[in-house]
C-alpha positions as CSV (number, residue, x, y, z in Angstrom):
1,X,0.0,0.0,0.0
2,X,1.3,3.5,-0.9
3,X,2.1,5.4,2.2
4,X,1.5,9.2,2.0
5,X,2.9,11.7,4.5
6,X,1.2,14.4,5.8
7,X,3.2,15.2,9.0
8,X,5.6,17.3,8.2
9,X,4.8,19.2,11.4
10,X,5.9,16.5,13.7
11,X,8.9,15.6,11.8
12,X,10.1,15.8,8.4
13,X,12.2,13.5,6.0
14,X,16.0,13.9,5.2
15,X,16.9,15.7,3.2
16,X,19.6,13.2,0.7
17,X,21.7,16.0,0.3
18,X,22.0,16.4,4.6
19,X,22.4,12.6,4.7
20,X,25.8,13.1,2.5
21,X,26.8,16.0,5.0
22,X,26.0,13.2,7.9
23,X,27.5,10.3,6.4
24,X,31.2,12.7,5.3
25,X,31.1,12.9,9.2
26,X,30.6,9.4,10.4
27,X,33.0,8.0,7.5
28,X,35.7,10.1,8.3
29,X,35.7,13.0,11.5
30,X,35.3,10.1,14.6
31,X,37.0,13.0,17.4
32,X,36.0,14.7,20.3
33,X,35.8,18.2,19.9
34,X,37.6,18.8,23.6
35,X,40.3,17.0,22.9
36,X,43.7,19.0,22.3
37,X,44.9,16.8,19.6
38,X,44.7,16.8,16.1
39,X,41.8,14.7,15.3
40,X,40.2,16.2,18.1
41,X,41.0,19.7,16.3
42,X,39.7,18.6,13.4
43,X,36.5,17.7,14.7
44,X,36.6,21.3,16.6
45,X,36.9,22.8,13.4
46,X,34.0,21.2,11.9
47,X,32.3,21.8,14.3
48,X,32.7,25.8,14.4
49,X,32.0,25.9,10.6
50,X,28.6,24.1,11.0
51,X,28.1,26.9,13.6
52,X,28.9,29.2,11.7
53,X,26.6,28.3,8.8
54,X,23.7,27.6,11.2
55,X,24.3,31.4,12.6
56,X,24.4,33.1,9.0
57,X,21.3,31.3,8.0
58,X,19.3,33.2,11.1
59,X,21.3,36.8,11.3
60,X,23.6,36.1,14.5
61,X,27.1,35.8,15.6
62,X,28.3,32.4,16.1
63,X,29.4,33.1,19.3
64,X,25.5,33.2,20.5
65,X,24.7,29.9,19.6
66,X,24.6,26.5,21.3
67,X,23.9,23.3,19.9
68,X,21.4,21.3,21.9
69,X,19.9,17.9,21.5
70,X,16.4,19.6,20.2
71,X,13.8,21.7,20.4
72,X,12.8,20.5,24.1
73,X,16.0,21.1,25.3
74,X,16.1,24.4,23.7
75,X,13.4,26.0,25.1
76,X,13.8,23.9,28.3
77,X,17.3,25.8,28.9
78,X,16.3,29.1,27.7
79,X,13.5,29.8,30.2
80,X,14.9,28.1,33.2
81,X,18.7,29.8,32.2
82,X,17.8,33.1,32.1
83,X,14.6,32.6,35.1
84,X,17.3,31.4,37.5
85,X,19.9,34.3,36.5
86,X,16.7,36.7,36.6
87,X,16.1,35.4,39.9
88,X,19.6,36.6,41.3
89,X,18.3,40.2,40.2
90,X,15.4,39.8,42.4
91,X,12.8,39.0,39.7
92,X,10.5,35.7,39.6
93,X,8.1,36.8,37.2
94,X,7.3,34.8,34.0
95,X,4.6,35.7,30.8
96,X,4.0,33.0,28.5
97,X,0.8,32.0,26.5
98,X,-1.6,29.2,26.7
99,X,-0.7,27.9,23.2
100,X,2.7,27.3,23.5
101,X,4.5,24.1,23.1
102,X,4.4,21.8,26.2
103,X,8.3,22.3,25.9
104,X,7.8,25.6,27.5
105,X,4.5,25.5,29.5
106,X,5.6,22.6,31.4
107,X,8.8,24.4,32.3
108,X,7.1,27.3,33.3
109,X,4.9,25.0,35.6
110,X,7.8,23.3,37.0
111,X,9.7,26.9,37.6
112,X,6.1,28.0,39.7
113,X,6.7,25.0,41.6
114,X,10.4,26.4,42.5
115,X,8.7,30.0,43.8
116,X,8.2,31.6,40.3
117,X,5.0,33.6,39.4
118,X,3.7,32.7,36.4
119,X,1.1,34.5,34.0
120,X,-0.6,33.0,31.1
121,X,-1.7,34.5,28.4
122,X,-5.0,33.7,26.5
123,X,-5.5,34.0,22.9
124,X,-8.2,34.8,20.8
125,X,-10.4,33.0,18.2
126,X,-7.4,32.5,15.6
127,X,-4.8,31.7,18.4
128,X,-2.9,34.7,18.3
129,X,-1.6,37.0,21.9
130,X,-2.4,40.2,21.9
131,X,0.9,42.7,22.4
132,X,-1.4,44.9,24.5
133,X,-1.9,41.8,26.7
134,X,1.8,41.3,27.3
135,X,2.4,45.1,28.2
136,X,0.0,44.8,30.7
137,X,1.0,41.4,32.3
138,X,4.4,42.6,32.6
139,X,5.5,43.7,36.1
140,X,8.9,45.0,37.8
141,X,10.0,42.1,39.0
142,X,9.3,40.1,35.0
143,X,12.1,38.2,34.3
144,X,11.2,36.7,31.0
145,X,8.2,37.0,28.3
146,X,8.2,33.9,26.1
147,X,5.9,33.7,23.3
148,X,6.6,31.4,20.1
149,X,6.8,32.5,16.8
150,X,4.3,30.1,15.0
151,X,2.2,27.1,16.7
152,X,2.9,24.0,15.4
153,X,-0.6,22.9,16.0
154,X,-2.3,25.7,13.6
155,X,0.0,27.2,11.9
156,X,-0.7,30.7,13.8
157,X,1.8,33.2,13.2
158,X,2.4,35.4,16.3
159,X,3.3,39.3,16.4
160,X,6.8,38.9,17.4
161,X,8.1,42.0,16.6
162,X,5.4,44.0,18.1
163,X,5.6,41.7,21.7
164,X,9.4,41.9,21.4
165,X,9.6,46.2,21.4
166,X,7.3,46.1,24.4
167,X,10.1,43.5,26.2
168,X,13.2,45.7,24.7
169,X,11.4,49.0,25.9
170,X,11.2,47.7,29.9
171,X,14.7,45.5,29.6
172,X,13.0,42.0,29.8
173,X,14.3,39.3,28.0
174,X,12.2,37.8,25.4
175,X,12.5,34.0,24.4
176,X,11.0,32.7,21.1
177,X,10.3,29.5,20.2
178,X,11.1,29.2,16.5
179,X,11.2,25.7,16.0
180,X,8.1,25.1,14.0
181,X,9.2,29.0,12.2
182,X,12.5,27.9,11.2
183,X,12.7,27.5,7.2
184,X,8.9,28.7,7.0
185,X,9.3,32.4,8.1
186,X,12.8,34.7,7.2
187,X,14.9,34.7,10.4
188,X,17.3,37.6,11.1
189,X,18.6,37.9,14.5
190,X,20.3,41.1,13.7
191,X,16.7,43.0,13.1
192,X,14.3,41.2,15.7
193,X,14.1,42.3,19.0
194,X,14.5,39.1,20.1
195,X,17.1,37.8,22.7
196,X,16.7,34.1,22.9
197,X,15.2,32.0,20.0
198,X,15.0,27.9,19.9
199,X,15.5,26.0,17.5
200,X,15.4,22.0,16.0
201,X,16.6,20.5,12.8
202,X,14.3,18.1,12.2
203,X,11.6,20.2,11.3
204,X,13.4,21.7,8.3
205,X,14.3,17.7,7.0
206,X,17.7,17.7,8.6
207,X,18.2,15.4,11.3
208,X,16.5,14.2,14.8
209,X,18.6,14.8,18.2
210,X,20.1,18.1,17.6
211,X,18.7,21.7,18.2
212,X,20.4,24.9,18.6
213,X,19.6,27.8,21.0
214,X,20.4,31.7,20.3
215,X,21.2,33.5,23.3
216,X,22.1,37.0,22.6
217,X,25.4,38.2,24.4
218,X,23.9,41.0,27.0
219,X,21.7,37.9,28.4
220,X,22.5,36.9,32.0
221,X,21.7,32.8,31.7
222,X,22.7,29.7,33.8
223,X,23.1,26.4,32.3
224,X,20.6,23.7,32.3
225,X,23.6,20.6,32.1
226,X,26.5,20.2,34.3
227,X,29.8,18.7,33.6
228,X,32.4,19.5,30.8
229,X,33.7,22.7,29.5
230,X,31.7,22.3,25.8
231,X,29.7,25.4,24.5
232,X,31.5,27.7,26.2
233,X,30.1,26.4,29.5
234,X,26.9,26.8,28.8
235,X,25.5,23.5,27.7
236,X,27.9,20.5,28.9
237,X,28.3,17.2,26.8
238,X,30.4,15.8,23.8
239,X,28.8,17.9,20.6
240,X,27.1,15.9,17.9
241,X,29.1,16.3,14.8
242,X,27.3,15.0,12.6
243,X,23.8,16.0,13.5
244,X,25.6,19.3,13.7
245,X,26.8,19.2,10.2
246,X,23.4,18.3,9.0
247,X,21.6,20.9,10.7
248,X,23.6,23.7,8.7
249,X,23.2,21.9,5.1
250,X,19.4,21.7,6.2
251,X,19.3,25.4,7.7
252,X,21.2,26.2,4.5
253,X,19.0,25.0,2.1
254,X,15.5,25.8,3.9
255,X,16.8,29.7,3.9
256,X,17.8,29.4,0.3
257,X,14.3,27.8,-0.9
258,X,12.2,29.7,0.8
259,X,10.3,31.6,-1.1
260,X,9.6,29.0,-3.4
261,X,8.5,26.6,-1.3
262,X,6.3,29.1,0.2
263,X,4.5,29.4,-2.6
264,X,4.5,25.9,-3.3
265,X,3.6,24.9,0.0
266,X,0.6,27.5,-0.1
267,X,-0.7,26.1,-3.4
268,X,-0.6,22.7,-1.3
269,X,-2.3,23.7,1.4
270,X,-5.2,25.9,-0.3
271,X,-6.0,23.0,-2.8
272,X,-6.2,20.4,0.2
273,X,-8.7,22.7,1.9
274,X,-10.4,23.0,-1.0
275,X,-10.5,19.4,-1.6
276,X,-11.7,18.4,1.9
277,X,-14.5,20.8,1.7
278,X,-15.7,19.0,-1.9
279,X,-15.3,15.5,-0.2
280,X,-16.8,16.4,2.8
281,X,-18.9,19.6,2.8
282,X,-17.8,23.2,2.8
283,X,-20.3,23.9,5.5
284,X,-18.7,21.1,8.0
285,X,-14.8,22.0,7.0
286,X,-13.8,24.5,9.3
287,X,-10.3,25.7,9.4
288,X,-8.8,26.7,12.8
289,X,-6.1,29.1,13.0
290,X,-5.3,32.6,11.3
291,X,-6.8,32.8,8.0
292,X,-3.5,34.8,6.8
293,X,-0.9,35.4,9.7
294,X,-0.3,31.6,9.0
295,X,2.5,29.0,8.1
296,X,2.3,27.7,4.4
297,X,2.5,23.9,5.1
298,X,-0.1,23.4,8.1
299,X,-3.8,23.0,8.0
300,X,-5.8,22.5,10.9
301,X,-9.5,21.5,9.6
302,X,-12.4,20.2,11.9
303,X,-14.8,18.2,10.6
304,X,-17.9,18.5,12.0
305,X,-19.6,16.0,12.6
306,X,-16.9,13.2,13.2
307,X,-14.3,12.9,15.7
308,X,-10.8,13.0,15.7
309,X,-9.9,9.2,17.1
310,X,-12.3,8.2,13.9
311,X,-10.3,10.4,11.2
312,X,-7.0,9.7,12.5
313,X,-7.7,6.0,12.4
314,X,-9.3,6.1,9.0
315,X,-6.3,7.9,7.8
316,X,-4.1,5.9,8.6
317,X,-5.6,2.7,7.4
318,X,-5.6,4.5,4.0
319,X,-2.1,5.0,4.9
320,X,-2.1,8.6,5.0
321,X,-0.2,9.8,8.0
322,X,-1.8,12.9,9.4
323,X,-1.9,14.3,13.2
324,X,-4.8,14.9,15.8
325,X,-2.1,17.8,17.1
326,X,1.2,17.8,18.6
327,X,3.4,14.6,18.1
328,X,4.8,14.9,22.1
329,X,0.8,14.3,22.8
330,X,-0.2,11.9,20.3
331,X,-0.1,8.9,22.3
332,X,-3.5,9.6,23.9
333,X,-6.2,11.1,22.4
334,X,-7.4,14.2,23.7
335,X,-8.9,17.7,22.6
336,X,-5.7,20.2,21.6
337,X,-4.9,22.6,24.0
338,X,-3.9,24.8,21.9
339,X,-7.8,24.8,20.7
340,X,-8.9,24.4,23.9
341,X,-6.8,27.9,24.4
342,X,-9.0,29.5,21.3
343,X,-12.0,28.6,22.8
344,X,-13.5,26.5,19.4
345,X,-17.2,25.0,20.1
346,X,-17.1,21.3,21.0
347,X,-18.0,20.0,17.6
348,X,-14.7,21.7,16.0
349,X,-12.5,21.1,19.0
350,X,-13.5,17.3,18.8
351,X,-13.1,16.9,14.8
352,X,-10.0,18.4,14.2
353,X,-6.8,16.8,12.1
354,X,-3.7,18.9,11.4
355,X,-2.2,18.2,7.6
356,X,1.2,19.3,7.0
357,X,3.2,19.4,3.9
358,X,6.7,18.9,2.8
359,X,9.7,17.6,1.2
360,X,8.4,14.8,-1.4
361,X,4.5,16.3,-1.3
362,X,3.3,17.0,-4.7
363,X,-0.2,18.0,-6.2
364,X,-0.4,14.5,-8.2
365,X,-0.3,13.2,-4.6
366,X,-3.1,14.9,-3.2
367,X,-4.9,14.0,-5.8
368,X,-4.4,9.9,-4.9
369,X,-5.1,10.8,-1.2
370,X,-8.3,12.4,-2.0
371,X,-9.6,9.9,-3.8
372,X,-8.3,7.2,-1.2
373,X,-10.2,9.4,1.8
374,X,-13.5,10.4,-0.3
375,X,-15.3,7.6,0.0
376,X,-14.6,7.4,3.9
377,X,-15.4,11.3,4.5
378,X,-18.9,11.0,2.3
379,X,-20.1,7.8,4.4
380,X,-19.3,9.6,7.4
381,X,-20.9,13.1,6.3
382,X,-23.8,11.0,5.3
383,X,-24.3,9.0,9.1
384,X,-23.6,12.0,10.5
């Protein structure tokens, strides 16, 4: 049976050209980056120039940016790094938003738990924070606003800039969590006022187990790992070289492509709406998230009518691979948060599958999964 990928969202497929970048490394470069000799300065070199590529790709200065194992660590070390340094300045106020990855709301939670105060923000219908909202949460003692830059549930594209002048204005520091962003949205770390930004490179088809975090020099931040000297004592543990080196070929060719696979990736999206609503019924497709602030490759639809544990299983035993949300949730089946956040009526909270396109997606395949999933969505529009 043909298997069809539409979950580009929870992870997407390697690139062949970052495989070769992996596989230069594993064949040849086997040193430790610590070590003073010269294989190990060999691998210390390669590793600097995949930082270096990484850090041209999003606008900063290789010197502000650690490699992590992933998103999770990533925004996992940014808010509890710069909370506890905060904390030394007397301030133990946090801002988030309720539609941020678990990554950071369950850090946030655990850092309330240590004597932190935490405020979260709601959203409105489209899943978007008002900047007005954040200026008005923030108090004297704020240590950190963090507010991602697009959800990877929706696709909703938040007002970073805006959010970020209010943080720069009253000297807070301002996290972002890119990692759905990243390859979808141009990055420049020179313009944004932004002083920490995670990041992961299996979201932009390089590979899993590495991440990077930007943390901008005049950030006071303690480190979430203990033990060696490695990134500049900020996050201990041998480096992965060659996730490393495949995280700058992938960075390098998302940036590069773009624009044209935005507008690919639009074309994609907009005809698999439009094909949804012919095999189901316009009036019982609804799509949640902003209808323009929004990321090319993701579209959350409910179908009214049906539930999500139905869909996702009839998907799959088409053998299309699609998501009821967030991959790090996926194991049980449960309304969204992130919807929950937006406040959608029952019957589109409980219908909804996220589609998201990539690498290897083509029109001539949407076509063969339409016509694999109409007969399934008219039976069910029909019993409904």
């Amino acid at each position: 049976m043909e298997r069809i990928y539409f979950d580009h969202a929870a992870s997407s497929p390697l690139h062949p050209d970052v495989a070769d970048a992996m596989m230069a490394i594993y064949r040849g470069t086997f040193g430790n980056a610590s070590s003073t000799h010269g294989i190990g300065r060999a691998a210390k070199a390669l590793l600097g120039r995949s930082r270096e590529r990484i850090a041209a790709a999003i606008g900063c200065a290789p010197n502000e940016l650690y490699f992590t194992s992933g998103g999770t660590e990533s925004d996992n070390a940014a808010i509890a790094g710069v909370a506890r340094a905060m904390h030394r300045q007397g301030k133990a106020h946090i801002i988030t938003s309720s539609v941020e990855h678990h990554a950071v709301l369950r850090t946030c939670e655990a850092l309330r738990k240590d004597g932190f105060e935490l405020t979260v923000l709601s959203v409105d219908a489209f899943g978007q924070v008002s900047p007005a909202d954040v200026e008005m949460a923030i108090r004297p003692d704020t240590a950190l606003i963090s507010v991602m830059y697009a959800n990877n549930e929706t696709g909703t594209i938040q007002p970073i800039e805006a959010i970020g002048a209010i943080a720069r204005e009253r000297g807070i520091p301002f996290h972002v969590d890119a990692v759905q962003a990243l390859g979808s949205i141009p990055i420049d770390l020179k313009t944004l006022p932004v002083d920490l930004m995670s990041f992961s490179a299996h979201k932009i088809n390089g590979p899993q187990g590495i991440g990077a975090l930007y943390i901008a020099k005049h950030i006071p931040f303690e480190p979430l790992l203990f033990g060696g000297s490695q990134e500049r004592k900020r996050r201990a543990g041998t480096e992965n070289l060659a996730g490393a080196a495949g995280f700058a070929k992938a960075a390098e060719l998302a940036v590069n492509s773009l624009t044209e696979k935005k507008l690919f990736l639009d074309k994609l999206r907009l005809n698999w709406i439009e094909r949804m609503k012919d095999a189901y019924g316009a009036d019982r497709i609804a799509v949640n998230g902003h209808p323009s602030e929004t990321l090319s490759h993701i579209a959350n639809l409910s179908f009214i009518g049906s539930d999500t544990e139905t869909l996702l299983m009839n998907f799959d035993l088409a053998g299309i691979a699609v998501s009821g949300g967030s991959a790090c949730t996926a194991g049980a089946i449960e309304p969204s948060h992130v919807l929950i956040a937006m406040e959608l009526a029952e019957p589109r909270l409980t219908s909804a599958v996220r589609f998201s396109f990539g690498l290897g997606n083509t029109l001539e395949e949407l076509e063969r999964a339409h016509e694999k999933i109409a007969t399934f969505l008219n039976r069910v529009r029909t019993n409904a």
